[in-house]
C-alpha positions as CSV (number, residue, x, y, z in Angstrom):
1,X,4.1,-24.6,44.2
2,X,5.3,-26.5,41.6
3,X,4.9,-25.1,37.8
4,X,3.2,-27.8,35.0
5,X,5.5,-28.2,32.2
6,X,2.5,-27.7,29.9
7,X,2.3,-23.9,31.1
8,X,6.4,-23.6,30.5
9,X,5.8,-25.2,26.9
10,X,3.4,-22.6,26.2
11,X,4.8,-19.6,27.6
12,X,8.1,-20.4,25.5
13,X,6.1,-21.5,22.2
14,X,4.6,-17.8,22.9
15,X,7.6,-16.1,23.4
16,X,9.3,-17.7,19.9
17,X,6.5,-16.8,17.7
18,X,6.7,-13.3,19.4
19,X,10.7,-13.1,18.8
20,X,10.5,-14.4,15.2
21,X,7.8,-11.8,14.2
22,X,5.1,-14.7,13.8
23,X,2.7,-12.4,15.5
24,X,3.2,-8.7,14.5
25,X,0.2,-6.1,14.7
26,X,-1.9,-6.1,11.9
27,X,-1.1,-2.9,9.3
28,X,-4.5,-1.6,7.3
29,X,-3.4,0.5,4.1
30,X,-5.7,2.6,2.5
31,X,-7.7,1.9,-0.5
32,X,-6.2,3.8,-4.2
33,X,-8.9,5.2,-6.6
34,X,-8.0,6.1,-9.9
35,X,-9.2,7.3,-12.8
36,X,-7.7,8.9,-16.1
37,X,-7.1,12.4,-16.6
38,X,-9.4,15.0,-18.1
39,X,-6.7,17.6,-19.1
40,X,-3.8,15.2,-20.0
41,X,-3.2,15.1,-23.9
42,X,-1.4,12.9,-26.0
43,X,0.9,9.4,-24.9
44,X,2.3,9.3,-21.4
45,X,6.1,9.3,-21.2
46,X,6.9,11.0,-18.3
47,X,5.4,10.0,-14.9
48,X,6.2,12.8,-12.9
49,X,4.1,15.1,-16.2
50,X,1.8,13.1,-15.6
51,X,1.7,13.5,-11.8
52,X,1.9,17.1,-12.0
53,X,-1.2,17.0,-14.5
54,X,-2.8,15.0,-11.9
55,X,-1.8,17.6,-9.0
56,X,-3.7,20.5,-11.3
57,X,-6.9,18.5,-10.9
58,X,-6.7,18.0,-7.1
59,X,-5.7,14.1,-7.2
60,X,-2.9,13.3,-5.3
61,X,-0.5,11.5,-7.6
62,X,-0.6,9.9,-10.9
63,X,1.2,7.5,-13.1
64,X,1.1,5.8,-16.6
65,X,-0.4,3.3,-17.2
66,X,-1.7,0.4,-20.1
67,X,-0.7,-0.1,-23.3
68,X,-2.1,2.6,-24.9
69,X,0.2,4.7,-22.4
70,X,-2.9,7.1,-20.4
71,X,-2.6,8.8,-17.6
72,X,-3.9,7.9,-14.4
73,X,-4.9,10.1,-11.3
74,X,-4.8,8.2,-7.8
75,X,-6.7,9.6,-5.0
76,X,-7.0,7.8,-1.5
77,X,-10.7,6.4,-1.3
C-alpha cells in the first residue's frame, strides 16, 4: 500500500501547527461588572482600602479608578 505524499504533507503541516501552539484550546474568561462604591468616602489612594470597602458590600474586589480617583467594585457577571 503505498502512502500519497499529499496525506504525509498534511499530517506534518498538522503536527507543526500543533507543536508550535498554533492550535491551542480556546480559554473563555468571565465577564467583570463594576460599579462605584456606595460607602467609600473621599479620593482613592489605596487600592487594597478600596478593595476592602468593596468586600463590606459583597463585591469581590475593587480598584481605583479615573481621574477623579473613585472607587470601583468588580463583581463577576
Amino acid at each position: 500500500m503505498k502512502v500519497s505524499p499529499r496525506l504525509i504533507s498534511a499530517v506534518l503541516l498538522l503536527f507543526m501547527l500543533l507543536a508550535t501552539g498554533m492550535i491551542s484550546p480556546v480559554t473563555v474568561e468571565a465577564r467583570t461588572c463594576e460599579t462605584s462604591s456606595q460607602l467609600f468616602n473621599g479620593l482613592c489612594l489605596s487600592a487594597s482600602n478600596c478593595a476592602n470597602v468593596c468586600h463590606t458590600e459583597g463585591f469581590s474586589d475593587g480598584d481605583c479608578r479615573g481621574l477623579r480617583r473613585r472607587c470601583m467594585c468588580n463583581i463577576p457577571c
